[in-house]
N, C-alpha and C positions, 0 to 999 in steps of 0.2 A: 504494500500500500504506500501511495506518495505520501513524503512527509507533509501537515498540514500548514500553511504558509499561513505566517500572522497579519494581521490588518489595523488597522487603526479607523475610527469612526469621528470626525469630526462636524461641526455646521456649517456650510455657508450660506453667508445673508445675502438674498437676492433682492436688493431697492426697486421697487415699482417705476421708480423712475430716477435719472440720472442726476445730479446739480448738487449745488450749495445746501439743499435743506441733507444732506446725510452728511455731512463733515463729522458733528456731533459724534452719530453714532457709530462713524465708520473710526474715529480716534479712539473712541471709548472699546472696540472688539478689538483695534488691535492690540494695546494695553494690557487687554485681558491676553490675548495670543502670546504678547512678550513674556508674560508673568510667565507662563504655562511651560513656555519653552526656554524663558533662561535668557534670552535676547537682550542686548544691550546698545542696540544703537536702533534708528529708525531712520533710513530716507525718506523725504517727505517733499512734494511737489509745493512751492509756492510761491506764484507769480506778482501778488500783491503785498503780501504781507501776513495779510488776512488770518490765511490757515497755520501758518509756522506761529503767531501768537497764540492762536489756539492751542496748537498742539503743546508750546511751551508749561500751558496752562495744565495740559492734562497728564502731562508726562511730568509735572514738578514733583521732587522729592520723590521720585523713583528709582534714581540712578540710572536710568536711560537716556543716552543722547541721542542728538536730532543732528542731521544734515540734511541743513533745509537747498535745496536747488530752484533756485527762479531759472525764470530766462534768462540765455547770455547775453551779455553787450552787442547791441547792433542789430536784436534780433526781432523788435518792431523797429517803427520810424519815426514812432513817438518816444523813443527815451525809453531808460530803463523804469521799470514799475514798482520794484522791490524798493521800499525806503529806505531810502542809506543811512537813517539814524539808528533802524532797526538790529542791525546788521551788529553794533559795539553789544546793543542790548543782549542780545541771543546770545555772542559770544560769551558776557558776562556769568551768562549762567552754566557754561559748559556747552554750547551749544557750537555748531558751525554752519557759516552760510555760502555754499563754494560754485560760482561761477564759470560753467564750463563749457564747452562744445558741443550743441546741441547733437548726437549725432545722427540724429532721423534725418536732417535739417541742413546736408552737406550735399547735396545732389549739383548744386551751381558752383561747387568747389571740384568740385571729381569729375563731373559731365556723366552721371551715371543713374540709374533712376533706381539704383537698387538700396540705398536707404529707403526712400517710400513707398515701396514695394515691401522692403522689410516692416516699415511703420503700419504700411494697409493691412498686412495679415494681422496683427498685432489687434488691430481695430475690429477685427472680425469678432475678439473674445469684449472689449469695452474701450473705448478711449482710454482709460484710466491704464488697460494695458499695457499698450504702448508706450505709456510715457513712464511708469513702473523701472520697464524694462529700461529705456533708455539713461532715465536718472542714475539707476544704478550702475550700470557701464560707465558715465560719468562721473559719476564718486566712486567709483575703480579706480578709473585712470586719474582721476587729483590726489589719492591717495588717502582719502576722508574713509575708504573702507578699504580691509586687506581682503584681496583676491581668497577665495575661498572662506571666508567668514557669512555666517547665519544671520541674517538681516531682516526686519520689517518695512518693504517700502509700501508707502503709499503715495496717492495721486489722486486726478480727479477729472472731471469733464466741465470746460469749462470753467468755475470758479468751485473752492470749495474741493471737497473729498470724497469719493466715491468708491475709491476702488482702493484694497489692501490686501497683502500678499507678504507669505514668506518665501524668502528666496535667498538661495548660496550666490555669494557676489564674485564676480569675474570683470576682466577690465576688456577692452571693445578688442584688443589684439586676441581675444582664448573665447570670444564666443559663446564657443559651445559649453562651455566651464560655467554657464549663466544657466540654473534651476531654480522656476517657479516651485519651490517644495509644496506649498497649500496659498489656495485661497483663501481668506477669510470672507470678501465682501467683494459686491458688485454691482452693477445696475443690471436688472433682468434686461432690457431694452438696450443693443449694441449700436443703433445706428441714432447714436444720441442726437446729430444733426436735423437726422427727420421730427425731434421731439421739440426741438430747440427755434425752430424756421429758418436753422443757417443753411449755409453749401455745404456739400460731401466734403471730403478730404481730398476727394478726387479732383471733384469739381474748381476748388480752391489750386490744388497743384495745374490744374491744366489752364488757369486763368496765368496762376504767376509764368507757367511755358511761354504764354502767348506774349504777356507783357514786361514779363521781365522784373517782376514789383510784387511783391508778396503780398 
């Protein structure tokens, strides 16, 4: 008889809908996910500020750190978004804010459409995926996380938090060394755009082909 192979049983939260109103609960599962598992650092997407205050909030006196990831310089046409006074505060507390190469977001650098090709599959599981994925490759390669260490990233669709995951970290040269280990959370709804009244991702990259202007 084969020997009986063990399993693990875990939840995951499926959000009826994507955005800003689950930040809340999606900081609060992963918290509980770190405790569970011993975790001590958390990547965390955030573009305004917004979500990295929060998280600071919820993650205080835990002894877990945060690497929070905005957008990198130059990456809209209005300026960067993250408040740069933000940035001494988070530090203050143990925290870190590292600005890096987006690198879904290289296609007009390379001449190659295989970052968003890689990004659109990614989008097939949530937005949040994607950018999961990519943040942590980016705090790979700055050094904010050691290649092969047990990490919480989270992210989100558009503003706010939605999407959280554990995942062994690799930096963008080892790829494949990059494991989503568990979901925690998501939005059931993947094509957050249709929910939202913006453009595909598609539709957005085939605009900037045309014009040249993100």
């Amino acid at each position: 008889m084969a020997e009986k192979v063990g399993f693990v049983r875990e939840t995951i939260v499926y959000f009826e809908a994507p955005g800003q109103q689950n930040t809340q609960d999606t900081l609060d599962l992963a918290l509980e996910r770190a405790r569970a598992r011993g975790i001590k650092k958390v990547v965390i997407a955030s573009t305004r500020g917004e979500t990295a205050l929060l998280a600071a909030k919820v993650f205080a006196d835990t002894g877990i750190k945060l690497i929070v990831v905005p957008h990198q310089y130059g990456f809209l046409r209005d300026g960067q978004r993250f408040p740069e006074e933000l940035i001494p505060a988070l530090e203050k507390q143990g925290h870190r804010v590292y600005f890096g190469t987006m690198l879904f977001h290289t296609d007009d650098l390379y001449g190659s459409r295989v970052p968003s090709a890689l990004a659109m599959v990614l989008r097939t599981f949530c937005q949040g995926m994607k950018v999961v994925c990519e943040i942590l490759l980016m705090a790979t390669n700055g050094g904010c996380v050691a290649a092969g260490d047990k990490v919480i990233v989270i992210a989100g669709t558009g503003r706010g938090a939605d999407t959280a995951v554990v995942a062994i970290a690799a930096p963008s040269t080892r790829l494949h060394e990059l494991h989503i280990t568990e979901i925690i959370c998501k939005p059931l709804e993947t094509q957050s755009w249709a929910l939202t009244g913006g453009p595909s991702p598609s539709a957005t990259e085939a605009r900037r082909t045309d014009t040249g202007k993100p």
